[in-house]
N, C-alpha and C positions, 0 to 999 in steps of 0.2 A: 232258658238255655239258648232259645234262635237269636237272642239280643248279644248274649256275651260272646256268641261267634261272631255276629257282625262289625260288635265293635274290635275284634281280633285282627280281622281281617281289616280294617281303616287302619288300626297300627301299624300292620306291617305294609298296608301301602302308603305310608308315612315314613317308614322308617327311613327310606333312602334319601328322599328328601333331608331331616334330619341329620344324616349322618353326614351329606354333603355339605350343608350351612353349617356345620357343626368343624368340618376341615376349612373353610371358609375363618369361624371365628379362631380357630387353630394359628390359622395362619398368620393373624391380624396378632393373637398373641405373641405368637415365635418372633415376629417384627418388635413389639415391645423389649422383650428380652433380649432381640441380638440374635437370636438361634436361627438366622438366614439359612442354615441349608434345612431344616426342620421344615420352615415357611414356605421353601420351594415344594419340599416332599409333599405338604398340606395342601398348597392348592391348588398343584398341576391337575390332578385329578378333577380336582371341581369345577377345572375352566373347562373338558372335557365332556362331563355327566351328562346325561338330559335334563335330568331336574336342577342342575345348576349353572350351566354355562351361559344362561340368559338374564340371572339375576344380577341385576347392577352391583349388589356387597362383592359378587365375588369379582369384577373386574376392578371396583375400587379397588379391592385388598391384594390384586395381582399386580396394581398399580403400586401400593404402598412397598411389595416384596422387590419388584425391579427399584422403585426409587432408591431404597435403603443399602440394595447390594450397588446401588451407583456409588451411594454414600461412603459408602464401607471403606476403608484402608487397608484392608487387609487384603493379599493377594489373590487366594484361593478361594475367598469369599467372593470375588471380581469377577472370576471367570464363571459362577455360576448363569449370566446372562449377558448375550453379546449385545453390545449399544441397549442396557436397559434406560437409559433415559426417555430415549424416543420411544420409546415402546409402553414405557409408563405415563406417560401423555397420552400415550392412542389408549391407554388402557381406562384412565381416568377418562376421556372423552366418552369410549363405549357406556363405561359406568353413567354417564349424566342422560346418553341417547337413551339406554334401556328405561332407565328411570320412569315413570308415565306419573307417577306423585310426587315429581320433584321435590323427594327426598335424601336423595343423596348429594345433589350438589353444594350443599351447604360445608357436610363433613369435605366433599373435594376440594371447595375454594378453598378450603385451610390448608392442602397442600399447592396448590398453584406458586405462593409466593416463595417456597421453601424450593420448588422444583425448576421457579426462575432462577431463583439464585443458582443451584446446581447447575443448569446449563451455562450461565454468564461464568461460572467458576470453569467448566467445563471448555467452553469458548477460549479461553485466557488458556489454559494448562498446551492447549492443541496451538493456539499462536505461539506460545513461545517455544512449541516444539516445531515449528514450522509447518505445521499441520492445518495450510490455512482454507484450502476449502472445506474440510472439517471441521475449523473454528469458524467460519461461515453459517454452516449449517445448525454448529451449536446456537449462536447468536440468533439466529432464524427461528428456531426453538421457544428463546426465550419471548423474542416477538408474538409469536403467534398465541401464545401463553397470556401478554399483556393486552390481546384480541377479547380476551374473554370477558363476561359481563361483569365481573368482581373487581378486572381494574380499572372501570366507566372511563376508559376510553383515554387513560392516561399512558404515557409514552416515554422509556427511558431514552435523551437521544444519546448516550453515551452508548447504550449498545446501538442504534441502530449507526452510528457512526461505526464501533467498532466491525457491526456486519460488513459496512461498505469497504473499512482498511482491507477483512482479512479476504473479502471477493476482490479488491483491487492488487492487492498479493498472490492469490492465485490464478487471476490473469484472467476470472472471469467478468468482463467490462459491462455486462449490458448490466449483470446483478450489482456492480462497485455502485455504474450509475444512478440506479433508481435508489440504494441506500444514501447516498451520498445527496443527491434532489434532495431526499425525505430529509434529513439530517438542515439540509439546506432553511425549508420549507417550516422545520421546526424550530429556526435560528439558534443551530447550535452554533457556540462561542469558540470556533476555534479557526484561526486563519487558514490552516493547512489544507484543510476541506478543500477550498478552492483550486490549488493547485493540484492536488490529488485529483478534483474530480476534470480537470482541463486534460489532466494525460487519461484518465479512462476516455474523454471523448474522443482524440486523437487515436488513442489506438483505436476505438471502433469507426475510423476516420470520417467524422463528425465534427470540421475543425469552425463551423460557425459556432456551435453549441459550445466548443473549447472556449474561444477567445470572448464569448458572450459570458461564461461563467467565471471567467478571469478579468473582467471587468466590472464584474457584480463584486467580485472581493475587493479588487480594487478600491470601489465606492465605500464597502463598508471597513475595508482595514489598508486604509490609504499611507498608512507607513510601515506597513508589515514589509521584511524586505523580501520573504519570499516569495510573496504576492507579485511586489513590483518587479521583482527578476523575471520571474514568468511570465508576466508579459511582456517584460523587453525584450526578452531570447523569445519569444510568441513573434513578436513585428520585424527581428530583425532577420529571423529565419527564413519571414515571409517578404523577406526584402522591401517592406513597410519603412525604409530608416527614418522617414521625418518624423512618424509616429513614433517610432523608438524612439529619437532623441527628443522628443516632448516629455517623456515617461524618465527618460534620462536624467533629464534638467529639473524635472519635478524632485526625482528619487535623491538628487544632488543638492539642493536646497534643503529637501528632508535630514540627509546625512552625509556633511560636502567631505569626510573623510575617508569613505568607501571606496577603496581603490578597484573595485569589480564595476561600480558604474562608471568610472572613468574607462575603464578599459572596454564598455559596450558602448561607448561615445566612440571610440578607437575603433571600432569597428563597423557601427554604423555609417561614419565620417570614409572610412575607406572603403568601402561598399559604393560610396557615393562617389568614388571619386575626387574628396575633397582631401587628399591628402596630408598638407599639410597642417589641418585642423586636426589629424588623426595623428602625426606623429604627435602633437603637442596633449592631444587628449592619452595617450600611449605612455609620454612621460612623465603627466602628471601621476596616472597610474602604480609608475615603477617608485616614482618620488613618495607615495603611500605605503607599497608593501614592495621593497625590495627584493624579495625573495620568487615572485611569481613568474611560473615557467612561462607562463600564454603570452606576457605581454614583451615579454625579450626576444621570445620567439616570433612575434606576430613584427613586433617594430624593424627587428632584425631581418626580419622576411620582405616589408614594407621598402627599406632603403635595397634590399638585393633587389627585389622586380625593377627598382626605378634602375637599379644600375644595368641590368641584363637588357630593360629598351633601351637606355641611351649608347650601349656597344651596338644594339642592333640597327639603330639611327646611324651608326660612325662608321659599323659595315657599309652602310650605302655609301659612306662618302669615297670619291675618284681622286680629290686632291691630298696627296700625303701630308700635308703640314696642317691643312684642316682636319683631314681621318687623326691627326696626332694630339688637337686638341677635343676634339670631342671624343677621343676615348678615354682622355684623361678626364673628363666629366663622370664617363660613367665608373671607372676606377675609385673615383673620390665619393662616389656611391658606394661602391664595394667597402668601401675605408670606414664607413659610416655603419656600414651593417654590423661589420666584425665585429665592437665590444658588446656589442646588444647579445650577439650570436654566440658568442664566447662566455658573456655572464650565463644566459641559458644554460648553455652544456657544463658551467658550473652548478647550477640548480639538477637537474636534472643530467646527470652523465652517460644515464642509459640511453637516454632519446638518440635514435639511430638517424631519424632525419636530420635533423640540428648536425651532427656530424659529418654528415653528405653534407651539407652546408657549407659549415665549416673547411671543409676539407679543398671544397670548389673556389671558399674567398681567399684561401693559404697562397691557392697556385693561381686565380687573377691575380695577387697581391704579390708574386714571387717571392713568398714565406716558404720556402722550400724545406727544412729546417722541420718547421710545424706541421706541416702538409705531409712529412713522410711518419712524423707522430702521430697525426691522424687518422691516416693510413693503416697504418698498427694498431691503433685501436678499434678501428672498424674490422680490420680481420681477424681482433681477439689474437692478436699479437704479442697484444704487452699485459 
């Protein structure tokens, strides 16, 4: 009789145990079947219990119920856990920590790849919603994911490139950077990187580390054009022009039809003072792509300053028959700029400078006629 009470009593100190690994495999079933709110109702308790909230099954299985409602498509099924992804990570991690017979990380590596994938899908859905340091963090996710021992140390760089776009999208630079390095470091195959990662250093104004990694692209995609722009808007910014027109003359031999490196020639060349090598590199420019504002504007701009010194030369002059012919020099400047300045404000009609322009060559030119049309149009007259 004192035997069958003893064992009475080990049952029912059993039983809770039981009852909790018992909601535990409940839950892991309700998962099989889809019954996501059932599986919540299942193991919230057991993550709680004393007798079960330190067994590894039940954080795997709290891990499998967050993965699934990530999964889910279903609205109301979504809202049952806020950001389970991350949380079903932390939860399959606790699962491997508790573990001490590394037993359960076996069933876990089998969701790791299922739960990468979710996050890189995850990543994508938040970038295209503009949701980029979210798509950051999802990205970030997947990385730490491919940390673990099951994927020996192999590396998607397509995410970790896409970590650095959507940190360099949401303007946090130091994290674009170091994805971007990694990305580098891992030779991934994509030109862009480079110039993406030269304006992450720039904004966190690090502009050796810019023009050092825009020169490493350079080397390795020496005809990429947006490489070579980058760094010729890099030297000419930095008022570098010989260097620019090295990169110029390269980029021109590469592709002698691109009217955008003629037109960095135009501006190098005028930077330096060498004017007339710049109107000529200006119109080779327009003679490519007639249609562009910059360079009608900039050429047009080019023949106006030459005309505005030489009136200011003919100011100084005391003799009127000399002051008559050098302000007819800089007049036949002025003569010069107009069709340049005029095509422009056909390209572009809004440009409100161009029409200040405009408007100042009418009345040098005693176009008085056009000048009061321009007039009108500037004060939204006509």
């Amino acid at each position: 009789m004192k035997r069958i009470t003893i064992l009475i009593m080990l049952l029912v100190g059993f039983f809770p145990i039981f009852a909790q690994k018992g909601k535990v495999t409940s839950a892991l079933n309700y998962v099989t079947t889809g019954n996501l709110e059932k599986a919540k109702e299942a193991i919230e308790p057991a993550m709680t219990h004393e007798k079960s909230k330190d067994w590894p099954k039940t954080h795997y299985a709290k891990g499998r119920v967050l993965q699934a409602v990530a999964e889910s498509k279903d609205t109301n099924t979504m809202k049952l856990y806020e950001n389970p992804l991350p949380e079903a990570f932390k939860e399959y991690q606790k699962a491997i920590e508790l573990d001490e017979k590394g037993k359960i990380e076996k069933i876990v590596n089998l969701q790791y790849p299922l739960l990468s994938n979710d996050f890189i899908q995850l990543g994508i859905e938040k970038f295209q919603a503009g949701e980029h340091k979210e798509a950051m963090e999802a990205f970030e996710y997947s990385l730490e994911i491919g940390k673990t021992p099951m994927f020996d140390g192999a590396v998607d760089t397509s995410v970790v490139f896409n970590a650095g776009l959507s940190a360099y999208n949401a303007k946090i630079w130091d994290k674009a950077i170091v994805y971007f390095t990694q990305a580098k470091d891992l030779e991934y195959d994509d030109p862009n990187l480079y110039p993406l990662m030269k304006e992450s250093y720039m904004e966190s104004g690090d502009t050796l580390s810019a023009v050092k990694c825009l020169q490493e692209g350079f080397e390795k995609y020496p005809e990429n054009e947006a490489v070579i722009i980058n760094l010729i808007n890099y030297y000419i910014e930095s008022d570098a022009n010989e260097k620019a027109l090295e990169y110029l003359n390269f980029a021109i031999e590469t592709d002698p039809d691109n009217y955008s490196y003629y037109f960095g020639k135009g501006l190098a060349y005028e930077k330096m003072d060498r004017v007339d090598e710049a109107i000529e590199s200006y119109k080779k420019s327009i003679e490519l792509k007639d249609d562009y504002f910059n360079t009608y504007y900039n050429l047009g701009a080019l023949y106006f300053n030459r005309g505005v010194n030489l009136i200011e030369i003919a100011n100084e002059i005391r003799d009127n028959e000399e002051y008559i012919k050098a302000k007819a020099k800089g007049d036949a400047e002025f003569a010069k700029a107009l069709p340049y300045m005029e095509k422009g404000h056909e390209v572009n009609p809004e440009d409100v400078s161009i029409m200040e322009t405009l408007k100042t060559l009418y009345r040098r030119l005693l176009m008085m006629d056009k000048y009061a049309e321009m007039d009108k149009k500037i004060k939204g007259e006509e």
